[in-house]
N, C-alpha and C positions, 0 to 999 in steps of 0.2 A: 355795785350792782352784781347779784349773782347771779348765772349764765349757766343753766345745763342743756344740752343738743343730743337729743335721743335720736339715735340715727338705725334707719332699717328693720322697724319697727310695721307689723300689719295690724294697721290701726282698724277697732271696731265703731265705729261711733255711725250714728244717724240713721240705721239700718246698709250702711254693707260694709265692707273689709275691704281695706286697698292699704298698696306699699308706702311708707314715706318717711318721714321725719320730724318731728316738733320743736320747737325752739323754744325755751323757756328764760324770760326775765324775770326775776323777782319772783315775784306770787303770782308773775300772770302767763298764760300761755301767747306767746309774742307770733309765731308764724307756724302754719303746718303747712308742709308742701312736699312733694315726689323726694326732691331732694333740696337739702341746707348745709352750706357750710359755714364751719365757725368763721364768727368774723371777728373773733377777738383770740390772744393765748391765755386768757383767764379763765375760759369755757370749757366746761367739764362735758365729755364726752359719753357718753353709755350708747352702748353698741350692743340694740335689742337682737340681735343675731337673727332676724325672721321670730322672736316671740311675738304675741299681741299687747297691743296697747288697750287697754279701754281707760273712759273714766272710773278715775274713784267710784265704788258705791255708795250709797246715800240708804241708809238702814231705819228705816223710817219709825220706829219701834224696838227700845231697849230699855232693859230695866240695870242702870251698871251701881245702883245698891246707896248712892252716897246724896243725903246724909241718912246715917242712923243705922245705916246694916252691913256697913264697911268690914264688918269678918265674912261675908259674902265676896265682893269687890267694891272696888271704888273708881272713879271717873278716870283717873293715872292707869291701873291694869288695866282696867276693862277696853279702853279707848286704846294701849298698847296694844292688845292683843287684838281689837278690829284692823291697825292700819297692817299689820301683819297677815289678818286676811283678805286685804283690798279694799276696806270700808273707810273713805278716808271721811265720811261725812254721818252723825248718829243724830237723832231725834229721842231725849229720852223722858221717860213717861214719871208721873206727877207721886206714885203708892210709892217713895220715899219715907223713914222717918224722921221727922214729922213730913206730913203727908204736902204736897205741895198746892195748898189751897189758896193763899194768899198772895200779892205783889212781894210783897219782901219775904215771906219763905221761898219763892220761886226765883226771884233774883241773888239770893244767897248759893243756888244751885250754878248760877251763871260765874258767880264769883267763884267758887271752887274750880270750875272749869276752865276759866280765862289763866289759869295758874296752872292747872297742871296736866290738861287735855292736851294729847298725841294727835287726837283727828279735831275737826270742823266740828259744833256740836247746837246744840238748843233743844229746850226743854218743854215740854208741853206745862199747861196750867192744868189742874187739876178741878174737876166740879164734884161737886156735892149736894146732898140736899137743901143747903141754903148757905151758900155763896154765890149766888147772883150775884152779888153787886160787884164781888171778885171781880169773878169773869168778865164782866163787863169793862173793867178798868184796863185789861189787858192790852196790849199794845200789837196790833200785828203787823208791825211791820218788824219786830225782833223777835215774836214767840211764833214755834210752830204751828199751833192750834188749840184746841181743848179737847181735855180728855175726858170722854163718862166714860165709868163700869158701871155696867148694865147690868153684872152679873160679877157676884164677889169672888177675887180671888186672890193674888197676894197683896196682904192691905186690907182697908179697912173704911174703902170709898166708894160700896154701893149707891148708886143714884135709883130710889124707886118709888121715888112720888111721883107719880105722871103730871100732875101738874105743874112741877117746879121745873121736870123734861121739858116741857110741852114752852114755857118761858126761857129757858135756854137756848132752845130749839130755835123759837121765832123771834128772840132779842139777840142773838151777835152773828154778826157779820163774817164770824172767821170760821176756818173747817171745823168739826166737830169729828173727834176720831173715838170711836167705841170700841168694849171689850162688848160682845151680844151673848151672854147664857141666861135664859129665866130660871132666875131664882126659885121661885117652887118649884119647878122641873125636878131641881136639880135635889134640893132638901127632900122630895118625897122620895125620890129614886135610892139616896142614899139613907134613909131609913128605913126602907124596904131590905137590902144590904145587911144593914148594919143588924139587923133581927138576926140574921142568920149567921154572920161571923163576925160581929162585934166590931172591936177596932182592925183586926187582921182581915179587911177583906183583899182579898187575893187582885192585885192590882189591873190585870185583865178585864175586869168590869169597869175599869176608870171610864171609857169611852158608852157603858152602860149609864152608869149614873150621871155623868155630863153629855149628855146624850142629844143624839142627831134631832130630837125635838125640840130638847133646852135652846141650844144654836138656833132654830128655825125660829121656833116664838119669838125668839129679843131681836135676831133681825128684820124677821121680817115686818117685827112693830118699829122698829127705829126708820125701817124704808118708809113707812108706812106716815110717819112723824113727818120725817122729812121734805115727802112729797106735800103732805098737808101746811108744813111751815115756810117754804122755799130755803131751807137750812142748806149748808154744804156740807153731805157728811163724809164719811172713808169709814169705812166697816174693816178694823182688825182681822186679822188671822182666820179667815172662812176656814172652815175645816169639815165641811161635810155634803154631798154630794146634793145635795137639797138646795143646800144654799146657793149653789150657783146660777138656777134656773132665777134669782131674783134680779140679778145684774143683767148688762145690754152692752153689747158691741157696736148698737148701730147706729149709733153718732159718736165722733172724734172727742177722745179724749178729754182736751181745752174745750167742750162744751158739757160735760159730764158734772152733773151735780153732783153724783152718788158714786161713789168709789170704793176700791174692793182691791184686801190685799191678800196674798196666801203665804203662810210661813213655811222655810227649808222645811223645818222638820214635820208637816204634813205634805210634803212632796216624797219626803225620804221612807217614814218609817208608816208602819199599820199595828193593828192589832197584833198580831203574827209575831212581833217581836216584841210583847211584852213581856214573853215568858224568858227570853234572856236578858233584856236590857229593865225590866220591873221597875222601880220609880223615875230610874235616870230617866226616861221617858214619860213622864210623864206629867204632863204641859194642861194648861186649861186657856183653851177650852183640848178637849182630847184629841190622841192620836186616832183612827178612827177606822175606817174596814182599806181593804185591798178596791174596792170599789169606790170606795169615795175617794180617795187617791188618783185614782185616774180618772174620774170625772175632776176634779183640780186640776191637772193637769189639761186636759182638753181647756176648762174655762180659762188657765191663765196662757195657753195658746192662741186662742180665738177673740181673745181681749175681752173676754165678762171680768179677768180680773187682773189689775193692772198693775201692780206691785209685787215684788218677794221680797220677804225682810225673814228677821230673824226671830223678835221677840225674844230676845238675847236674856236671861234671869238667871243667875248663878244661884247655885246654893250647895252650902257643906255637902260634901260627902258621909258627914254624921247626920244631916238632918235629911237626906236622901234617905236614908238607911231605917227611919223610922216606921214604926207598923204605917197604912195606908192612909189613915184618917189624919197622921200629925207629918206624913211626911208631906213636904212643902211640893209645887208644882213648878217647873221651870226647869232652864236648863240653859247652859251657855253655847254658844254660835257664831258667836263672830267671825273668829280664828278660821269658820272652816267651813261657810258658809255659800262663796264665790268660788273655792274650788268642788265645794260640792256641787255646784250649777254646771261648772265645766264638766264634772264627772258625768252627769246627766246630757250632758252634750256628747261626749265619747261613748256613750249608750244611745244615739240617736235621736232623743227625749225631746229637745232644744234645740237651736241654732244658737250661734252666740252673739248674730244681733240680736234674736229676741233677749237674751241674756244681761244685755247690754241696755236695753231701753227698759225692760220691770225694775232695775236694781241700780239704777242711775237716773238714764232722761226721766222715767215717768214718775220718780219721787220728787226731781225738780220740778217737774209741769204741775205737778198737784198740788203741793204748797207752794210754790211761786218762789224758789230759792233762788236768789241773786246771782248769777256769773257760775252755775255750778249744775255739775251734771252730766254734762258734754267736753269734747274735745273739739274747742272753738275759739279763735284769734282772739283776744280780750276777755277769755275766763280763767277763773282761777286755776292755778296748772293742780289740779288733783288728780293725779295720775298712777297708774297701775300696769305692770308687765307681768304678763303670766305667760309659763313655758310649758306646754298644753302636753311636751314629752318628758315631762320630770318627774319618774312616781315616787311616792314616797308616802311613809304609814304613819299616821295618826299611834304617838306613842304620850307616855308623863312625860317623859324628859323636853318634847316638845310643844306642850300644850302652857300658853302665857295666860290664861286665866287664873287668878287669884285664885279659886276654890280649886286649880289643881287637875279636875277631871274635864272628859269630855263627854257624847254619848256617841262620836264618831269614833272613842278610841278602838284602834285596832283598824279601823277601813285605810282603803287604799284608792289613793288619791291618783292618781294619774299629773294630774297637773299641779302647777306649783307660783305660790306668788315669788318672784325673785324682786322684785322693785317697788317701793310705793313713795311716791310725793307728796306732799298737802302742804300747798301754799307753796308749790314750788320750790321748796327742801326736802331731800331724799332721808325720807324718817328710814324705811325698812329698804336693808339689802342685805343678799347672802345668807335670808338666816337670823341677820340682828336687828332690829328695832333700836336706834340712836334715838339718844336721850334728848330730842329735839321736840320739844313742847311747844309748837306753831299750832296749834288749833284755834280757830276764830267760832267767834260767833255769827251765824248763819245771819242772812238778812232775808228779808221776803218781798218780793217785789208789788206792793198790796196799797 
C-alpha cells in the first residue's frame, strides 16, 4: 500500500483555506486534519512548506486530437501537459477523426485512453443529424454527456434540423453540452468580409464575423429548447456580454437545469490583442471586446456562470500561420490554465476559493463524477500544490504540448504548479511529469 502525507499545506477546498495535512492511501484520500503523523517508515513525506493544496481540476472541455489528428496531439501529450498544469481530470469532446458518433468509435477513444492517459479522463458522445439511436444507447453512468455543435467549427458535426434537436433534446436523460453559433450569422457575415479581402481577411474581424449575435441566436434557442423539453443542458464557452444576462444565480447549483461555462482565454484576452497574437488567438466562438470580458467576469463571480475550462484544441503552428479562411480555430491550455486563474487572483480578479469551486467542485456537481473534485476522506487523492510566490515565464523549452507553442508564451506567471497526484501517485514534481500513466476512467454518479 502506498502512503504519501502532505504535511503543512493551506488547503483550499469547500470555499475557505485553512492549515493542515492530507494522508493519502492508494488512490484515496485517507484522512485531513490540522495535523498527521506518519504512522508507518514506508510513508513518503512532501512538506508543502505553507503552499496551497487544492483539488485536481476537472476541465470540462477538450479537444486532445486523437484518433485521426495526432500530428496536432494525442491523449499521452495532451493529458501530460494538463497534469503539469493541475488538471488532473479532462472530459473530451466527440470532432475526432472519425468523428465520435457511434458506441464503438467512442469506446475505442476510452481504450486509447485506459493505455496511455497521465490524468483521469471521459469522453463525450457525439450527435448529429441522425444518430438518435446512437445517443440513445449511451451509457451514463460511464460517458460524460452529449455533445451538439450548434454551430460548425473544427469538424464536420453541425446539428441543424430542429427537429431531430427538438428529439434529442426531449429523449435522453443525460446532460446535453453545446458549442451555440448560428450558422447563417456566421456564413453571411463572412461573405460580407470575404467581398472585400478575399481569403486574407485581417484576423481582427474574427470576433466580427463570429459575432455577439451568432452566440446570442443559438443560445438563446438552445435555452429556449431546453426549457421547452425539460433537457439538462451546459452551454460551452459563453463569450459575449449578452449571453450572460440568459443564465440565473438564484437557485443552487444542484438544482440548476441549465448551466454555463466560461473559457481562460475569454477571461484573458480581447480584441485589443489580435494585432499581436493574429490566429494563435483565435478560437470559436471569438475572443470578443474589452467589455464583454468583464461582464464574464462579473457573471462567473455572481454564479450566472458556473465553470472555467479550457477548450484546450492544439493546432500546428504551420496551420496557424495560414491566410484567415484556412487557418484553423483553437488553441492549447492546459499547461497554463490554473496558473493563469491564480494570475487573476494576484490582480485581485478572484479569490481562490472561487477558483477552486468553477474548476473542480462545480464540474464534479454538474456531471455527477464519482469521488472526485474535492478534498474529502474517501475520494480519490487528485491533488495539486501551487506556490502562489514562484514566478516564472511561459517559454518553448517549457511548453509540453505536442504542437510546441503557446498563446501565453512570453506572460509571466507569478505562481507555479510544483506537485500533482492522480490516483494518489505523484505524476508531476519539480518541473517533471513521470512517466506514470494512472488515469482512470471517470464514473458518474447517475
Amino acid at each position: 500500500m502506498s502512503k504519501i502525507l502532505i504535511k503543512n499545506a493551506k488547503i483550499v477546498n469547500e470555499g475557505v483555506i485553512f492549515e493542515g495535512d492530507v494522508l493519502v492511501e492508494d488512490k484515496y484520500i485517507k484522512e485531513v486534519a490540522a495535523s498527521i503523523s506518519p504512522k508507518s517508515s514506508d510513508c513518503v513525506i512532501i512538506d508543502a512548506e505553507g503552499n496551497y493544496l487544492i483539488p485536481g481540476a476537472i476541465d470540462d472541455q477538450v479537444h486532445f486530437r486523437e484518433p485521426g489528428l495526432t500530428h496536432k496531439g494525442n491523449i499521452a501529450s495532451e493529458s501530460r501537459a494538463a497534469v503539469a498544469g493541475g488538471i488532473t481530470s479532462f472530459i473530451e469532446q466527440p470532432n475526432t477523426v472519425p468523428n465520435a458518433v457511434t458506441q464503438e468509435l467512442l469506446e475505442q477513444k476510452y481504450q486509447i485512453a485506459a493505455e496511455t492517459s497521465y490524468a483521469n479522463y471521459s469522453f463525450m458522445m457525439g450527435g448529429t443529424n441522425d444518430n438518435l439511436e446512437e445517443i440513445l444507447k449511451t451509457n451514463p453512468k460511464n460517458v460524460a454527456g452529449i455533445k451538439l455543435f450548434l454551430g460548425s467549427s473544427t469538424g464536420n458535426m453541425l446539428v441543424d434540423n430542429e427537429e431531430t434537436l427538438e428529439k434529442i433534446f426531449s429523449s435522453t436523460p443525460m446532460l446535453i453540452a453545446v458549442h451555440c453559433e448560428d450558422e447563417g450569422t456566421i456564413k453571411a457575415n463572412l461573405e460580407k468580409y470575404k467581398e472585400e479581402y478575399g481569403d486574407n481577411i485581417p484576423v481582427k474581424f474574427h470576433h466580427l464575423i463570429r459575432s455577439e449575435e451568432a452566440c446570442y441566436i443559438s443560445s438563446s434557442k438552445a435555452i429556449e429548447l431546453a426549457k421547452k423539453t425539460g433537457a439538462r443542458l451546459h452551454i460551452f464557452h459563453v463569450s459575449t456580454a449578452k449571453e450572460t444576462e440568459l443564465f440565473t444565480n438564484k437557485i443552487p447549483l444542484e438544482d440548476k437545469k441549465i448551466t454555463a461555462e466560461v473559457c481562460v482565454h475569454h477571461l484573458w484576452f480581447t480584441d485589443a490583442d489580435y494585432e499581436k497574437k493574429g490566429n494563435l488567438i483565435k478560437w470559436n466562438p471569438a475572443v470578443k471586446t474589452a467589455k464583454d470580458r468583464d461582464e464574464l467576469w462579473k457573471a462567473l463571480l455572481d454564479d450566472r456562470i458556473d465553470v472555467i475550462a479550457t477548450d484546450h484544441a492544439p493546432h500546428t503552428l504551420e496551420e496557424k500561420q495560414n491566410p484567415y479562411t484556412s487557418a484553423p480555430s483553437g488553441g492549447p491550455l492546459v499547461q497554463h490554465a490554473v496558473v493563469a486563474m491564480f494570475e487573476a487572483y494576484h490582480q485581485g480578479k478572484i479569490s481562490l476559493e472561487k477558483i477552486v469551486e468553477k474548476m473542480a467542485h462545480n464540474p464534479a456537481k454538474i456531471f455527477k463524477i464519482e469521488k472526485r473534485g474535492f478534498i474529502r476522506e474517501g475520494y480519490f487523492a487528485d491533488l495539486v500544490l501551487v506556490n502562489a510566490g514562484q514566478p516564472w515565464t511561459v517559454k518553448k523549452e517549457n511548453i509540453l504540448y505536442k504542437c510546441g507553442w503557446s498563446p501565453f508564451e512570453g506572460a509571466n506567471f507569478k505562481s507555479r504548479i510544483t506537485h500533482t497526484l492522480v490516483n494518489g501517485q505523484l505524476v508531476y514534481v519539480n518541473s517533471k511529469v513521470k512517466d506514470i500513466r494512472c488515469g482512470e476512467r471517470l464514473l458518474f454518479d447517475r
